[in-house]
N, C-alpha and C positions, 0 to 999 in steps of 0.2 A: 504494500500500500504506500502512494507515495505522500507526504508531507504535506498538509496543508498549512496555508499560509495566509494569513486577513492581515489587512490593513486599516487603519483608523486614523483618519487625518487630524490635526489637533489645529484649531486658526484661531486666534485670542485679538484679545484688544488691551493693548496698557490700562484702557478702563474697566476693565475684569468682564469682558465676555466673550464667549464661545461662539462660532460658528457651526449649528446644526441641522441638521434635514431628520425629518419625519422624528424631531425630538431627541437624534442620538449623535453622536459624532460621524462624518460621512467614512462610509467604512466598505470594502469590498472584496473578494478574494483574488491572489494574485493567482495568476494562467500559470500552468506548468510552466517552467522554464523563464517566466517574468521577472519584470523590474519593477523592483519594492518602489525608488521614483516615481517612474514613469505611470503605476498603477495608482499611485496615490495622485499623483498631477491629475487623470484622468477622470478620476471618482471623484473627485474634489468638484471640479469643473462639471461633470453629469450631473451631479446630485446640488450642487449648491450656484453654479455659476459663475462662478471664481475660478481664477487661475492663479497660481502661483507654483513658485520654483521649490522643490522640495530636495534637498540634500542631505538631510540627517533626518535619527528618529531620534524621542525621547527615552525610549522604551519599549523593550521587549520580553515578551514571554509565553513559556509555552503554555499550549493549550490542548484539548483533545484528550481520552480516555486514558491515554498511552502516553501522555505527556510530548504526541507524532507531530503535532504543528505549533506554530508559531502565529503572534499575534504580535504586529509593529504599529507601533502611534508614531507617527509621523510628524515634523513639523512643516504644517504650513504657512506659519510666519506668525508674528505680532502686529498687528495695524495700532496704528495711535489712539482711535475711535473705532466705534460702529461706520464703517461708512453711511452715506447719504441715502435715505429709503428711495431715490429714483434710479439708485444703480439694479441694471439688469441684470437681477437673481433668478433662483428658481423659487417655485411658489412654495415648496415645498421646504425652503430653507428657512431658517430665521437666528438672527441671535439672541442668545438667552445668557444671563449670568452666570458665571463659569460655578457658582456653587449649584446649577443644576445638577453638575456632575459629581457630585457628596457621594452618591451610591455608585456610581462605575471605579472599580480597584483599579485598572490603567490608566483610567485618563488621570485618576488620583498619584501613580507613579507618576506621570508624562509633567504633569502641573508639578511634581518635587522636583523632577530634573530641571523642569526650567528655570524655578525658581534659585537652584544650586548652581544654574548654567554648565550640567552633565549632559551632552550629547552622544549621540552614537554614529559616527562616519556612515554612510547604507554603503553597503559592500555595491561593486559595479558588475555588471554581468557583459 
């Protein structure tokens, strides 16, 4: 069985909020043989309408029965603000205060790393 591997993009604001779709951090599985980036750039932009450059995660860990996958929060940057509500999102996104996330244990890692400013290099394929 091979390895699964999800992604969870993390996008904050200096004034404490989160960028989410359908209430949760935009998140996806990456394709056999994928790039932890390019899968995160991708998701990010489908699900929320946003692009940005992604080069590090905060956080990783494994997941699954077997401890067989992996789960990467990603970062996709700190904006100063909430952008301007006439920027072209998805409907389906919205920002919320990052203590939304109280109950998710990664995004709880992802938030101590950044706060300690610990990243992780994503390996390149």
């Amino acid at each position: 069985m091979s390895q699964q591997i999800q992604v969870l993009v993390l996008l904050t604001t200096r004034n404490g909020y989160v960028l989410l779709h359908h209430d949760r951090l935009p998140q996806a599985p990456v394709p056999a043989h994928g790039d932890l980036a390019l899968t995160g750039r991708l998701t990010l932009a489908r699900q929320t309408g946003l692009l940005a450059d992604i080069t590090r995660a905060w956080t990783v860990r494994a997941t699954g029965p077997d401890n067989d996958g992996e789960l990467w929060v990603l970062d996709g940057g700190t904006l100063d603000t909430v952008p301007d509500v006439t920027e072209d999102t998805h409907p389906d996104a919205r920002w919320a205060p990052l203590t939304s996330l109280a109950q998710d244990q990664a995004a709880q890692e992802a938030l101590d790393a950044i706060e300690s400013d610990t990243s992780i290099q994503l390996p390149t394929t």
